[in-house]
Backbone as JSON, one array per atom type, in Angstrom:
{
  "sequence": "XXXXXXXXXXXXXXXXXXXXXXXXXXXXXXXXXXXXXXXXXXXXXXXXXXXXXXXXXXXXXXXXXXXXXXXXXXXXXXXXXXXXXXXXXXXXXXXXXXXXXXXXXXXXXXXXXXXXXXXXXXXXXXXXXXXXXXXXXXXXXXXXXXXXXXXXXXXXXXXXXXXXXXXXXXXXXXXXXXXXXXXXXXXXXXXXXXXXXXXXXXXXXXXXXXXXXXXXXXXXXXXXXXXXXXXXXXXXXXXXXXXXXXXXXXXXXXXXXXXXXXXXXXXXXX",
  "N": [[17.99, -10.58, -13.57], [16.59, -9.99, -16.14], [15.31, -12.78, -16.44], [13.89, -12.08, -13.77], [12.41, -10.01, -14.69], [10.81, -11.19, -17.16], [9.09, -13.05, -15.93], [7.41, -11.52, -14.4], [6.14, -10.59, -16.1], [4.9, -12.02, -17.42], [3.3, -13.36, -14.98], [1.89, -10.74, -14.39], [0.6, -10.52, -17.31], [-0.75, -13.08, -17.5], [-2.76, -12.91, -15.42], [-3.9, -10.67, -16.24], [-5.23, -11.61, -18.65], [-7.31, -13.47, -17.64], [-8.95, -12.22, -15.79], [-9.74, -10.49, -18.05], [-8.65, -7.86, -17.93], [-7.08, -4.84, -18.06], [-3.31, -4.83, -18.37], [-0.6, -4.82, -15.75], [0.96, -1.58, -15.31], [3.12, -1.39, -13.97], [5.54, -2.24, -14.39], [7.57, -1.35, -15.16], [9.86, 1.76, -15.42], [10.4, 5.16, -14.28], [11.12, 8.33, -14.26], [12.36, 9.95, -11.28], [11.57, 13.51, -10.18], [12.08, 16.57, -9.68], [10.9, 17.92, -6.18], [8.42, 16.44, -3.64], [5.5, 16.93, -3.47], [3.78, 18.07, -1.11], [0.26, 18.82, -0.25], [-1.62, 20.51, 1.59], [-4.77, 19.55, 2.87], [-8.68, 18.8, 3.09], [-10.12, 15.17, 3.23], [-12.13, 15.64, 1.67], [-12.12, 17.44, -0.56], [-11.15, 18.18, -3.76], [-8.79, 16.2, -5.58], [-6.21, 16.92, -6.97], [-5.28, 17.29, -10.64], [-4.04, 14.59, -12.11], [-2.84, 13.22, -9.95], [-2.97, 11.56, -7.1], [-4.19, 11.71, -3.83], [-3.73, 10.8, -0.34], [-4.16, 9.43, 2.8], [-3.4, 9.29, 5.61], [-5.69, 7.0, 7.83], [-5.54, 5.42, 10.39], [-3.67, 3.06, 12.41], [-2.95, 0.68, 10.17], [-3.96, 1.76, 8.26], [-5.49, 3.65, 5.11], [-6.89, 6.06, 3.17], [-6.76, 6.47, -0.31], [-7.07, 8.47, -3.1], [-8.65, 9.12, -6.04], [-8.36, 11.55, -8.66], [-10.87, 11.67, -10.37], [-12.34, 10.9, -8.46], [-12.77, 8.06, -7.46], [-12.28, 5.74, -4.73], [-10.75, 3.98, -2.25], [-9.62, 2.05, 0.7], [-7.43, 0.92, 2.2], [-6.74, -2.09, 4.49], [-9.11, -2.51, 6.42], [-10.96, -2.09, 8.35], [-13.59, -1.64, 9.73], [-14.29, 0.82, 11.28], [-13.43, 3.68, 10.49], [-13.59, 6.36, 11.69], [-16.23, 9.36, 12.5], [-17.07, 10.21, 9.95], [-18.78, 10.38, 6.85], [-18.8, 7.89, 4.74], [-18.13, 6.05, 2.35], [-16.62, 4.35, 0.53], [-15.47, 3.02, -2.48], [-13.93, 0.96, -2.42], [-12.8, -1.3, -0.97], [-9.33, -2.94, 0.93], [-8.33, -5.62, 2.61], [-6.91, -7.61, 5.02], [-6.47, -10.43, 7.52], [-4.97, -11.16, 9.22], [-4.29, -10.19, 11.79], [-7.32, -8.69, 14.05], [-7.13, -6.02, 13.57], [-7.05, -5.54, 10.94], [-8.72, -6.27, 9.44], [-12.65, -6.94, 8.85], [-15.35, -8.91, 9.86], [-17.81, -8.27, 9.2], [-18.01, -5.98, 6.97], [-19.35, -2.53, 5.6], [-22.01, -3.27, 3.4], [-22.6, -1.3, 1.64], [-20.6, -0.94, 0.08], [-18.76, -1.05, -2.83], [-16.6, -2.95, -3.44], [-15.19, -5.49, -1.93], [-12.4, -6.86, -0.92], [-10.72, -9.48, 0.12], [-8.0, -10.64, 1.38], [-6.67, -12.57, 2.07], [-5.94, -15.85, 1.8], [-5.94, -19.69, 0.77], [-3.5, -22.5, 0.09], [-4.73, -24.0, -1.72], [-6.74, -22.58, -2.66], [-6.05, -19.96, -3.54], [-6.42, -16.27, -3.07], [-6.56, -14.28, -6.08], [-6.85, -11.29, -7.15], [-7.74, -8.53, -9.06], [-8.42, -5.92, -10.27], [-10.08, -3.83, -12.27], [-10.85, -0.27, -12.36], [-10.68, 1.33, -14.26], [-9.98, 4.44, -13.71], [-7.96, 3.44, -11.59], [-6.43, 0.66, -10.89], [-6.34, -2.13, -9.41], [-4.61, -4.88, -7.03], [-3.52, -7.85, -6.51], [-0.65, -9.6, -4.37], [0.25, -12.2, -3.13], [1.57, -13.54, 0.43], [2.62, -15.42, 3.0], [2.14, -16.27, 6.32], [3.12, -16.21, 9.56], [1.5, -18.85, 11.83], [-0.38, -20.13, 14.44], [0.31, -22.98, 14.08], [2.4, -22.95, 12.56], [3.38, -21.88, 9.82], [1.3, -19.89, 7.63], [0.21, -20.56, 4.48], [-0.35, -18.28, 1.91], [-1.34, -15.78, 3.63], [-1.73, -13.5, 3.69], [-1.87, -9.99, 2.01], [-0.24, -8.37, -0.55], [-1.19, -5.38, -1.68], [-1.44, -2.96, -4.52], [-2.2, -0.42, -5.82], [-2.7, 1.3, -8.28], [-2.77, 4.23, -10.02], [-3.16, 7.19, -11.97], [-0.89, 7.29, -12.97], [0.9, 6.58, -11.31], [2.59, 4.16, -8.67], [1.37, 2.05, -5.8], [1.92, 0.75, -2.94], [1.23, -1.39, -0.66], [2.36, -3.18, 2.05], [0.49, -4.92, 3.65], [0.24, -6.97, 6.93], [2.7, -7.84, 6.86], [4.88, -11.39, 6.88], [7.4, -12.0, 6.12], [10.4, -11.14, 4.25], [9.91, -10.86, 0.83], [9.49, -13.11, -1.73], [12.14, -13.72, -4.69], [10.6, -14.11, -6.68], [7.87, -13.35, -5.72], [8.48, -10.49, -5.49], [8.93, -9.47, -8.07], [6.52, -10.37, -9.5], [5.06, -8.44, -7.84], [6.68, -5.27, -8.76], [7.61, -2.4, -9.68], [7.56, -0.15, -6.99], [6.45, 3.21, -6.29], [5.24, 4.56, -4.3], [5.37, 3.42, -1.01], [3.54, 1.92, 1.61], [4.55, 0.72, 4.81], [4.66, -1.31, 7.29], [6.06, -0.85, 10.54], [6.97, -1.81, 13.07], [8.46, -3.93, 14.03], [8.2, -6.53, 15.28], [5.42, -7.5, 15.64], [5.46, -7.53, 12.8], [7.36, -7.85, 10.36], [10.89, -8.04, 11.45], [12.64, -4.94, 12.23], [15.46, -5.42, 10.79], [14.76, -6.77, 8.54], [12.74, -5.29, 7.75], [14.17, -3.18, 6.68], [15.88, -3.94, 4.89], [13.9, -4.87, 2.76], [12.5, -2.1, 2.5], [14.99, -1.02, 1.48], [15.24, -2.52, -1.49], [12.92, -2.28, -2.5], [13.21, 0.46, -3.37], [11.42, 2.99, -3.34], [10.31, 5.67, -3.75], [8.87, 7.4, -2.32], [8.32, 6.55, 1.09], [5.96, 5.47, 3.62], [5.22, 5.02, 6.67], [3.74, 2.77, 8.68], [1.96, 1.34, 11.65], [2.52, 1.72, 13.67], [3.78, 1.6, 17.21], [3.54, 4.11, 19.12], [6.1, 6.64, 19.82], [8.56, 5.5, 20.37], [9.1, 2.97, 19.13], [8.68, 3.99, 16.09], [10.6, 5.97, 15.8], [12.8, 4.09, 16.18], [12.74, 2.66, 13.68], [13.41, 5.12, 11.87], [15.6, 6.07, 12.94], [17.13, 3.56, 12.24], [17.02, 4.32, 9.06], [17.78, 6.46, 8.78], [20.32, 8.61, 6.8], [20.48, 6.87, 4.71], [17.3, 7.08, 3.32], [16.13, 9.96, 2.08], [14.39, 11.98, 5.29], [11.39, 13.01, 5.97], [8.81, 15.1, 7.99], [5.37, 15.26, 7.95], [3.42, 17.7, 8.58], [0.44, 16.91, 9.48], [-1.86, 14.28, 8.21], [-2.49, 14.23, 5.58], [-0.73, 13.67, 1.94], [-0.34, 14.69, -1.19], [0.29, 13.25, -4.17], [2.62, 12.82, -7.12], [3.18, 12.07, -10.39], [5.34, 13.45, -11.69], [5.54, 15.06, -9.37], [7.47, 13.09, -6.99], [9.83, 12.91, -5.84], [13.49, 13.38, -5.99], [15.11, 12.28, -4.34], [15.01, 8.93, -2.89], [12.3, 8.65, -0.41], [11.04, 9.27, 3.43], [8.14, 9.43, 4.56], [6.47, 10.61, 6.95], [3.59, 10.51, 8.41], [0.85, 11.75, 10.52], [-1.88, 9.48, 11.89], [-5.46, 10.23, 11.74], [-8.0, 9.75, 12.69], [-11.1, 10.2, 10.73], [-13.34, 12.3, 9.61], [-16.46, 14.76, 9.32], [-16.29, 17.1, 9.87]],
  "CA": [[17.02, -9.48, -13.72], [15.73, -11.04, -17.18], [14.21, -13.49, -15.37], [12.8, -11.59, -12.93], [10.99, -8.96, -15.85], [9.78, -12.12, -17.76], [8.27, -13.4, -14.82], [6.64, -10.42, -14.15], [5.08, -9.52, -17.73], [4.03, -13.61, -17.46], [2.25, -13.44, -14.12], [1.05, -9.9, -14.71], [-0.28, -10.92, -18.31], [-1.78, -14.18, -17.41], [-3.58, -12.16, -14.15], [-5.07, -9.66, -16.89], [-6.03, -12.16, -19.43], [-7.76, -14.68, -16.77], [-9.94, -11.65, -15.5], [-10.16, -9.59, -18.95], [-8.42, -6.52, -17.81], [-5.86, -4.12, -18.63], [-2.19, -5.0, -17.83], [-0.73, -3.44, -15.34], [2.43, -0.7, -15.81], [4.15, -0.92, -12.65], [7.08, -3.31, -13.93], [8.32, -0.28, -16.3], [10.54, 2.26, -14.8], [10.26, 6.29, -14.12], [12.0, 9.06, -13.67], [12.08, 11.23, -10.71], [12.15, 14.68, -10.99], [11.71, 17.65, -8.44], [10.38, 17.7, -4.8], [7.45, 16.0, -3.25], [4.39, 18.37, -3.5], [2.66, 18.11, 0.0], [-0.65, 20.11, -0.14], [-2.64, 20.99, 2.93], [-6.39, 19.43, 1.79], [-9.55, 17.77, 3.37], [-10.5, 14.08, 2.13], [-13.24, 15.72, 0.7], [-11.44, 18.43, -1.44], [-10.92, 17.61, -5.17], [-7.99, 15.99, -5.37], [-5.39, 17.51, -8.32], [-5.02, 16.64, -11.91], [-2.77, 13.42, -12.27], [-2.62, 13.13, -8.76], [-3.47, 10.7, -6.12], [-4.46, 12.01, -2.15], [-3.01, 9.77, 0.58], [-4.67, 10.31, 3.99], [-3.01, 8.11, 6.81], [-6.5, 7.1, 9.13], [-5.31, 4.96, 11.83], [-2.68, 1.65, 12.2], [-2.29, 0.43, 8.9], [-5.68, 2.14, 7.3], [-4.87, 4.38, 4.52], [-7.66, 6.43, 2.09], [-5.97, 6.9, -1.4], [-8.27, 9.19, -3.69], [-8.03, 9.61, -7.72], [-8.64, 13.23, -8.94], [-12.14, 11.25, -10.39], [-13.42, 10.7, -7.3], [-12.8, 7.02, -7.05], [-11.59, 6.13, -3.37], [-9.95, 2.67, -1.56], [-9.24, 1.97, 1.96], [-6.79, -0.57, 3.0], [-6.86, -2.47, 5.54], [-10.11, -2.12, 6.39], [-11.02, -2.53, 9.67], [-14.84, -1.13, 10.06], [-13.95, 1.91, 12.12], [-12.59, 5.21, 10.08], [-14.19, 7.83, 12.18], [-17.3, 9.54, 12.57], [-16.88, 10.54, 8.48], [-19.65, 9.47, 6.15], [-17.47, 8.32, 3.48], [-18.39, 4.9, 1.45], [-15.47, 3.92, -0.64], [-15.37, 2.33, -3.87], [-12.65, -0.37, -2.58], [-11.43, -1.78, 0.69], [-9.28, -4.54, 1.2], [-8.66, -6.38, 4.29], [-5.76, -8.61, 5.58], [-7.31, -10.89, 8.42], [-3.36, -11.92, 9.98], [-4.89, -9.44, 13.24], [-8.76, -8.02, 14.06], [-7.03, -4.38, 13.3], [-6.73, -5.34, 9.68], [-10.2, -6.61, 8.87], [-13.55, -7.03, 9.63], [-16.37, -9.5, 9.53], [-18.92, -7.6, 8.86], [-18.05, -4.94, 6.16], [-20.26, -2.41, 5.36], [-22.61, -3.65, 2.24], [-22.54, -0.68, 0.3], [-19.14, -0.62, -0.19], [-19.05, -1.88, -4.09], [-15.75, -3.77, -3.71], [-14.72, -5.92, -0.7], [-11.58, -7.42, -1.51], [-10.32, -10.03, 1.21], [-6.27, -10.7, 0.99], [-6.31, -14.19, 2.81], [-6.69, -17.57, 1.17], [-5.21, -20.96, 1.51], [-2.82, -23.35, -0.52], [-5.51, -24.31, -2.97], [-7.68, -20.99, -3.35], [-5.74, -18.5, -3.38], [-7.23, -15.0, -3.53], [-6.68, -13.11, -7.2], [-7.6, -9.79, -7.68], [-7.36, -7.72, -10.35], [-9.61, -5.31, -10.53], [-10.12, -2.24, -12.98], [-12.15, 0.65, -12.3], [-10.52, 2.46, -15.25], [-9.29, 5.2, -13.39], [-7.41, 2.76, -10.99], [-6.56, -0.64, -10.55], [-6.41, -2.57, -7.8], [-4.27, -6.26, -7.73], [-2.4, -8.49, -5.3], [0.32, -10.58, -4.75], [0.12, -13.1, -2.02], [2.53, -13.58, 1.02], [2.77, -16.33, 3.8], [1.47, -15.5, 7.39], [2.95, -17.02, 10.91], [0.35, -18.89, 12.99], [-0.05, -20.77, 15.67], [-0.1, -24.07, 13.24], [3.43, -22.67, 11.88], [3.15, -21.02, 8.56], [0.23, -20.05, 7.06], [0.35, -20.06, 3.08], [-1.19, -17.31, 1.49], [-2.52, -15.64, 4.61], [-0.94, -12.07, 3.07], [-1.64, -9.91, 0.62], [0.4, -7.24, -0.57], [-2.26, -4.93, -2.49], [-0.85, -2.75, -5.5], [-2.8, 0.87, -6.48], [-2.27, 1.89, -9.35], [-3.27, 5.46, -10.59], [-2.13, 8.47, -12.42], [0.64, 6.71, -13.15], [1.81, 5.75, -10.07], [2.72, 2.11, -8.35], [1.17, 2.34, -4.91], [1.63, -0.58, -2.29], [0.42, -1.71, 0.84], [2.12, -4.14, 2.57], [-0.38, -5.22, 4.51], [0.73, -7.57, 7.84], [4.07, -8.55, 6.15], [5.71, -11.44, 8.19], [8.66, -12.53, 5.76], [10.37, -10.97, 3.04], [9.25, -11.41, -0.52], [11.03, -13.86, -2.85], [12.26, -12.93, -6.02], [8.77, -14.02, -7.51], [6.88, -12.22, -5.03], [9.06, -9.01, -5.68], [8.92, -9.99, -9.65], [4.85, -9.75, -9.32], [4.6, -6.57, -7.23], [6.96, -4.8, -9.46], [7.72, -1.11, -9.44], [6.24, 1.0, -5.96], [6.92, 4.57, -6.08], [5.36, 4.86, -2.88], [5.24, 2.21, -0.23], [3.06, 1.89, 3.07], [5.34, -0.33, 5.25], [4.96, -1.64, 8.61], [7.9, -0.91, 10.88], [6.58, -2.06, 14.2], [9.59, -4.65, 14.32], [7.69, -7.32, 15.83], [4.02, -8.35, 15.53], [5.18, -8.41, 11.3], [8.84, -8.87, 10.03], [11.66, -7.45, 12.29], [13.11, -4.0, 11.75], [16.41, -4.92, 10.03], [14.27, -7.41, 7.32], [11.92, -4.09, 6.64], [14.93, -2.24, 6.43], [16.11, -4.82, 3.74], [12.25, -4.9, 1.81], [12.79, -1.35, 2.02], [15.98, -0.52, -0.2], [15.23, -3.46, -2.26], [11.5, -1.47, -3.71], [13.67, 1.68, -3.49], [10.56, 3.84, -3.43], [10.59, 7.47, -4.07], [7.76, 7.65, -1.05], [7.71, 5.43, 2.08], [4.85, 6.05, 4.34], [5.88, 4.29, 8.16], [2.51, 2.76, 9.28], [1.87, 0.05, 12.1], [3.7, 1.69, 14.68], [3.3, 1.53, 18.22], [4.1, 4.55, 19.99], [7.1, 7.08, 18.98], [10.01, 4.6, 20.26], [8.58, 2.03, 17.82], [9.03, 4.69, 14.69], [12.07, 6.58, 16.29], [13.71, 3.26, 15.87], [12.8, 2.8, 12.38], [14.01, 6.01, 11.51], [16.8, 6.15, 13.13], [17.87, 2.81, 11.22], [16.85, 4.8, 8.02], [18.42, 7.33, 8.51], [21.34, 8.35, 5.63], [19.91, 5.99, 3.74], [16.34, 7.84, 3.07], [15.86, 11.49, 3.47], [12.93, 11.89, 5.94], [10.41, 14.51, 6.45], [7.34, 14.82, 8.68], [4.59, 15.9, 7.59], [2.19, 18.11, 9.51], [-0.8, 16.36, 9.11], [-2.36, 12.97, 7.86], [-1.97, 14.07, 4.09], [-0.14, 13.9, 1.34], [-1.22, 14.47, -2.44], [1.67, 12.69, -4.99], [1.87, 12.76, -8.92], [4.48, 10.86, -11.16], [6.16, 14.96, -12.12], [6.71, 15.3, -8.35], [8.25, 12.83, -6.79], [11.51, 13.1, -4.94], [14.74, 13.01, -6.4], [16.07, 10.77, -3.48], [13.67, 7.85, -1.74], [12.23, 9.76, 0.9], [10.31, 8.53, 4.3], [7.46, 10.82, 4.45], [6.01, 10.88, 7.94], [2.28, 11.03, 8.62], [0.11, 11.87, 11.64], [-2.81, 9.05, 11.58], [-6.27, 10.8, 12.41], [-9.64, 9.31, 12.35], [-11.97, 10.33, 9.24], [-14.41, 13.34, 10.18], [-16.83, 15.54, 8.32], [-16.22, 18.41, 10.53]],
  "C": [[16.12, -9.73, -14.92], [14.9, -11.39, -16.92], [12.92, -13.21, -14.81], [11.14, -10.66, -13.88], [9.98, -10.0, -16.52], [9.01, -12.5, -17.13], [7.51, -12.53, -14.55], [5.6, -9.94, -15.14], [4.26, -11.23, -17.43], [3.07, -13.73, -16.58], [1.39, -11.9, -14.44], [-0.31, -9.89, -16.0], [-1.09, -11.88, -18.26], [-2.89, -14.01, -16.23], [-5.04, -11.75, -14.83], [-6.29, -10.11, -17.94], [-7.14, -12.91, -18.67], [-9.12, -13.38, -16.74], [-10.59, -10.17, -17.03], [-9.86, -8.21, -18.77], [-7.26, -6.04, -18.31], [-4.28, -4.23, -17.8], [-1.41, -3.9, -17.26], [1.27, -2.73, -15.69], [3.29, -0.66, -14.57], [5.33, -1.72, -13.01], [7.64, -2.34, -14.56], [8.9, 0.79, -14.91], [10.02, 4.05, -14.59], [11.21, 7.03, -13.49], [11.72, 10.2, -12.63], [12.49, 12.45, -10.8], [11.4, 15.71, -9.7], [11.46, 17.38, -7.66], [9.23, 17.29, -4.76], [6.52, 16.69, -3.21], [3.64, 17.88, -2.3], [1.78, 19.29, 0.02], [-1.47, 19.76, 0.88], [-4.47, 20.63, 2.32], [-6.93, 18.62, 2.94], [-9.85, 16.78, 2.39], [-11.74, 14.7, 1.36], [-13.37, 16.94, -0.14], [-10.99, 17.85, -2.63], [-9.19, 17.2, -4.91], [-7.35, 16.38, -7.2], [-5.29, 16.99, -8.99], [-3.55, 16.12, -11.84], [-2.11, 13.35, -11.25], [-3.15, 11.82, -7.73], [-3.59, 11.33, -4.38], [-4.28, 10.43, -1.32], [-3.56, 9.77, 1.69], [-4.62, 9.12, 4.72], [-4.11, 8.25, 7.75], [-6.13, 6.78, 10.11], [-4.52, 3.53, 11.49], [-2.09, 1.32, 11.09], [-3.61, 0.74, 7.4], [-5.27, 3.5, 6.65], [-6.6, 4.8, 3.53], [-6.9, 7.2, 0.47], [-7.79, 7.2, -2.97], [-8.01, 9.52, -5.11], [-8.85, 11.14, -7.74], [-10.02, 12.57, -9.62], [-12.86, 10.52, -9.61], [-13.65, 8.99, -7.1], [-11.53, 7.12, -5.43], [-11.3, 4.22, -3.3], [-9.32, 3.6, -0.28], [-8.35, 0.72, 2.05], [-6.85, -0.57, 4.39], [-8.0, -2.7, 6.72], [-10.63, -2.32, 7.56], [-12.79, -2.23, 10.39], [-14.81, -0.1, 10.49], [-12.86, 3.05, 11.51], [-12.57, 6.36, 10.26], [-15.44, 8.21, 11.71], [-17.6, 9.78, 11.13], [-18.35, 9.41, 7.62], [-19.15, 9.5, 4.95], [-17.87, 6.7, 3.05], [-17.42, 4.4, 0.5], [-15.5, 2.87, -1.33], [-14.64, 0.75, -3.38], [-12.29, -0.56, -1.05], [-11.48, -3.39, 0.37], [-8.53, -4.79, 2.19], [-7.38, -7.5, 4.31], [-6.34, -8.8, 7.38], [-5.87, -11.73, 9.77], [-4.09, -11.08, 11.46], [-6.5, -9.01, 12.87], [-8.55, -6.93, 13.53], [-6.81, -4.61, 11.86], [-7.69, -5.96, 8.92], [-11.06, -6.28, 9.64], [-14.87, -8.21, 9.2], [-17.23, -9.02, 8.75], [-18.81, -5.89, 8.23], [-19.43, -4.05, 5.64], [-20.74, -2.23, 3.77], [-22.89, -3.01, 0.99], [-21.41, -0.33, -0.47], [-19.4, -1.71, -2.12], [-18.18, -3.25, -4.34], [-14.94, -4.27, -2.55], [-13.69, -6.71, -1.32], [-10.33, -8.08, -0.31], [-8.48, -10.21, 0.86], [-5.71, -11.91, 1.24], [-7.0, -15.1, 2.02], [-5.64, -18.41, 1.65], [-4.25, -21.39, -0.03], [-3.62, -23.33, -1.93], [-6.89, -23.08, -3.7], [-7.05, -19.61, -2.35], [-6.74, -17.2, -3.55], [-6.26, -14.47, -4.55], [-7.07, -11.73, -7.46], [-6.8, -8.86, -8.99], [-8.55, -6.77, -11.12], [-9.91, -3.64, -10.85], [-10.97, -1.46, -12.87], [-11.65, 1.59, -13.08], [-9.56, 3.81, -14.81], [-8.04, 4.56, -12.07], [-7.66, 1.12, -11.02], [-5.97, -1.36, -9.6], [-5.63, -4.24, -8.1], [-3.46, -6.81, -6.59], [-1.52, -9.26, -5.51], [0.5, -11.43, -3.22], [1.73, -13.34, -0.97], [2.2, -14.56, 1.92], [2.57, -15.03, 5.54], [2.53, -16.91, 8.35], [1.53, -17.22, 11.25], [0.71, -20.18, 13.84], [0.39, -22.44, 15.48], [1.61, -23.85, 12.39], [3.23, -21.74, 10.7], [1.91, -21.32, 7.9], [-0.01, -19.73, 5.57], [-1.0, -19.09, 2.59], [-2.21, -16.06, 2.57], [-2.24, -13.96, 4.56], [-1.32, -11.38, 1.94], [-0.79, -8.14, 0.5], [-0.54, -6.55, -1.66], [-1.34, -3.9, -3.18], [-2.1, -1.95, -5.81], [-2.26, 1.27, -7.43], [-3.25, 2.68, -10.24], [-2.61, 6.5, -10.89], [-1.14, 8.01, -12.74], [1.72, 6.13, -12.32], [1.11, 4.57, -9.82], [2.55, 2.37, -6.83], [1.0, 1.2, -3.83], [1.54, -0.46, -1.1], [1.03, -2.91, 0.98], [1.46, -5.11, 2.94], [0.47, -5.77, 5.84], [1.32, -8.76, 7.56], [4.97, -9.53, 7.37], [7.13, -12.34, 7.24], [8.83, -11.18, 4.61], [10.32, -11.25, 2.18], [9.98, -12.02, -1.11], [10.76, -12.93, -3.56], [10.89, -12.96, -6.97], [7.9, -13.09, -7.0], [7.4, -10.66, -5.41], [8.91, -8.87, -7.6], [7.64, -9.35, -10.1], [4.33, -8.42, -9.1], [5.25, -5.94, -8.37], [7.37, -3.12, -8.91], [6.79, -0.45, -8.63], [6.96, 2.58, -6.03], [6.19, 4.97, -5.01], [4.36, 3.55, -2.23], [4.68, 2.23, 1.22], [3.92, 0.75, 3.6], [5.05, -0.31, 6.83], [6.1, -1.88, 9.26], [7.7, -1.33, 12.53], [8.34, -2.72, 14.67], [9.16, -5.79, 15.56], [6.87, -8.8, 15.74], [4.14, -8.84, 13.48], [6.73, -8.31, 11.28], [9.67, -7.3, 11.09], [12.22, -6.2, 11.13], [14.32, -4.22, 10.01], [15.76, -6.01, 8.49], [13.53, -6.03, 6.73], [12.44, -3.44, 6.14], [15.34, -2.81, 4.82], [15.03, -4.25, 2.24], [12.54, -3.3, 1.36], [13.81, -0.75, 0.74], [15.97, -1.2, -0.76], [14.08, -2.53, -3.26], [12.28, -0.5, -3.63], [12.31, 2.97, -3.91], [10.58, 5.02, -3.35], [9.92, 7.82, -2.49], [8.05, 6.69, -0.16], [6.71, 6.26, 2.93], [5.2, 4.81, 5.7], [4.39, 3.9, 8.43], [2.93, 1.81, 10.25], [2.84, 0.23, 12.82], [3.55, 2.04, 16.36], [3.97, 2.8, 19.06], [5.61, 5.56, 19.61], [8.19, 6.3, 18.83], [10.21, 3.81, 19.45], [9.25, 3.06, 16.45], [10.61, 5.59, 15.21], [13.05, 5.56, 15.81], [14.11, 3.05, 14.45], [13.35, 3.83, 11.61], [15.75, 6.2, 11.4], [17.89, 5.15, 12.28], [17.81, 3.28, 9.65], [17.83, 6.03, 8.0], [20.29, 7.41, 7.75], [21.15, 7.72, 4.75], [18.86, 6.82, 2.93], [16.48, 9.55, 3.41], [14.79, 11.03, 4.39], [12.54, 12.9, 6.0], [9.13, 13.95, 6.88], [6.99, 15.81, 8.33], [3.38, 16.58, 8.67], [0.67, 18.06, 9.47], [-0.97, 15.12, 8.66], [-1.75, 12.87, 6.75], [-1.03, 13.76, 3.4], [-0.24, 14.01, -0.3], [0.15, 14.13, -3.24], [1.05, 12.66, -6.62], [3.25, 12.0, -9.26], [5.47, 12.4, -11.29], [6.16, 15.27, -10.51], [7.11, 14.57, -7.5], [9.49, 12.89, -6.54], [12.71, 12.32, -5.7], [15.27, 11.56, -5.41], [14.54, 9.98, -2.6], [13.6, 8.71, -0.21], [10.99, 9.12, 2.11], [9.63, 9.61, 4.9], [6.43, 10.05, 6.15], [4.68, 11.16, 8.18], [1.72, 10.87, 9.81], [-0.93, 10.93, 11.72], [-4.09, 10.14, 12.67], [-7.28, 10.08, 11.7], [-10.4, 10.06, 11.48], [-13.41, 11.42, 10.26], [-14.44, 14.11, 9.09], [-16.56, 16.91, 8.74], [-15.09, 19.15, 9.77]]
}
């Protein structure tokens, strides 16, 4: 465990120095404390002091919102609903069409791809002060066998929380890769059990980040997430949520790792 922390302050510090930014806090620890605060809100409702808004759109496309009005999309796919909504940040994993797009749109300030190769990797690390944004690279199947770097696991970090995104995970992480990421207090995870790593490996990935939050994305259909559950279950509490949302702070967080359930709905101003 040594090890693993040194490794972690080493790649994290030599990340921050390389691009001149602020190091990030997710390898440090926290304590949970009371129940999950789910509040009933539109994406375009202030989002609460020392808070973050969550709003599951569709597959593995997520809008996470700081209480200063900075926004990020993962996964980015071109298509978030009729919504005229421009976000500060999307980033893109190109392992399927549903998790990118060619042709992003240009006003977006920060396109942030997740795929590289052997010899150019993709880096990010990127501070907008009220959040920062950072990856940690993963290996992709393809048709060619393994594809290095063709992954990225993206890393939010706001308000104080450690916010991760899989993306289209098809192994689990070494100890370096888990070293890097560091502390998630809430985790988007793909549980398909298929097209990215099989159920009982997510199940693994899962109680390994022990996340206060999981969020189930990348699921085909209820039998698909029924399954996942069902293997969670005793393990995680669970609760479904009635609706897309969910607004999270570091003061409420869930005593026990909890698998919070969201509805995906397409992005509308209505």
């Amino acid at each position: 465990m040594r090890h693993l922390l040194s490794l972690a302050l080493s790649l994290a510090t030599g990340s921050a120095l390389a691009q001149e930014g602020r190091m990030s806090h997710c390898i440090s620890l926290v304590e949970n404390v009371h129940g999950l605060e789910v509040i009933p809100a539109a994406y375009t409702d202030p989002v609460p002091g020392d808070s973050v808004r969550i709003t599951y759109i569709d597959h593995s496309q997520f809008l996470i919102q700081t209480e200063g009005g900075l926004s990020a999309i993962t996964d980015y796919n071109g298509w978030i609903g009729p919504a005229r909504v421009v976000p500060d940040v999307v980033t893109m994993n190109n392992a399927h069409s549903s998790h990118w797009t060619a042709l992003p749109d240009q006003q977006i300030p920060h396109i942030l791809e997740g795929w590289g190769t052997v010899e150019n990797p993709q880096r990010h690390h990127l501070d907008l002060e009220e959040m920062l944004v950072r990856n940690v690279h993963t290996n992709t199947r393809s048709g060619m066998g393994e594809r290095i770097n063709g992954n990225s696991i993206f890393v939010f970090e706001a308000a104080g929380l450690c916010i991760g995104h899989l993306g289209h995970l098809h192994h689990e992480p070494t100890s370096e890769q888990y070293a890097a990421i560091g502390r998630l207090d809430v985790v988007m995870a793909a549980v398909d059990g298929g097209l990215t790593v099989d159920l009982p490996t997510m199940v693994s990935i899962i109680e390994r980040f022990r996340s206060s939050v999981v969020i189930p994305m990348h699921w085909f259909g209820r039998a698909t997430l029924d399954r996942f559950l069902d293997d969670m279950d005793g393990q995680f509490a669970i609760e479904r949520v009635s609706g897309n949302e969910l607004t999270v702070s570091l003061r409420t967080l869930p005593d026990m790792p909890t698998i919070m359930v969201l509805e995906p709905r397409l992005l509308s101003d209505e």
